[in-house]
C-alpha positions, 0 to 999 in steps of 0.5 A: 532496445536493451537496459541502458536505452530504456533507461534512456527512455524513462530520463526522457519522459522524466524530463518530459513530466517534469516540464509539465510541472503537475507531477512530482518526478523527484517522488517517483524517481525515489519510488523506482529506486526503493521498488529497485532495491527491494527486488536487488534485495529478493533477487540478490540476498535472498534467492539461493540457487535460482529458485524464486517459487521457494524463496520467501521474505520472512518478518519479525513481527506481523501485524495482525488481520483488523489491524493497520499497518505500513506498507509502500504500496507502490505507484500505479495511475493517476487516481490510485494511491500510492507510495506508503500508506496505513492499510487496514489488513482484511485478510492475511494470506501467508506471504501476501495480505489483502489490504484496504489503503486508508486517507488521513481526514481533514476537519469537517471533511466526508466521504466523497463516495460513501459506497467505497469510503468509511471513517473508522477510529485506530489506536496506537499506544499514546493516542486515538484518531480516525483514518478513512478506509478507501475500498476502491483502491484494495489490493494484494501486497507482498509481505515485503512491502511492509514498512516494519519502522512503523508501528501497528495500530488497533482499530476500535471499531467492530470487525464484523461491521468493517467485513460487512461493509466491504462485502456489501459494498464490493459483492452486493449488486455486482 
């Protein structure tokens, strides 16, 4: 079909989801675009010579492995996150990091799935608050989906317990 024709496509099934009025087009539309102008930016900026597998995407600063930090964690399906979110980073993996997506909490809100959901306390430079960790939406992220506009925020509780609860709650009784 070729480039424009898909193109073509994607306006009609846009419009389609439009009309359905239970889908934010205009986001996704923008999420496209940004996801399309990050990979002009790898592919036309930074790749020299063709060689993808040597070309990396370097930060200036780097949050820091129990730490949160923004990232665009793109689009997927309905009942995953998406888009920018704060993410707890589990593991830092060089050019990727393994990060736990996390859920601002409403008042008097609890966690729907407690086997995949903990409220943990962050701190910034001005204030403390809580965030909720969401270990059934985990994922590996390129270094470049870091949003680094954004600051990094602490969090207060213990790393061992935050380690633990993912381990018991991903690896145990598999």
């Amino acid at each position: 079909m070729g480039m424009k024709g898909n193109l073509l496509e994607i306006n009609k099934s846009l419009e389609r989801l439009k009309k359905s009025g239970v889908y934010d087009v205009e986001k996704y539309s923008f999420a496209l675009l940004h996801q399309t102008n990050q990979l002009e930016y790898f592919y036309c900026h930074l790749v020299k010579d063709g060689d993808c597998d040597q070309t990396f995407y370097h930060i200036n600063r780097r949050p820091q492995v129990h730490q949160l930090a923004y990232f665009n964690i793109g689009r997927g399906f309905p009942k995953e996150l998406m888009d920018g979110h704060w993410c707890y980073i589990l593991k830092d993996m060089g050019y990727k990091m393994l990060v736990v997506p996390c859920t601002s909490i409403k008042e008097d809100s609890t966690p729907v799935n407690p086997l995949f959901e903990k409220d943990i306390k962050i701190k910034n430079k001005e204030h403390e608050s809580q965030c909720r960790l969401q270990l059934s939406d985990i994922r590996s992220v390129d270094i470049q989906r870091l949003d680094l506009r954004k600051e990094f925020y602490d969090v207060l509780d213990d790393e061992e317990e935050v380690s633990e609860f993912v381990q018991k709650n991903l690896f145990e009784n598999v």
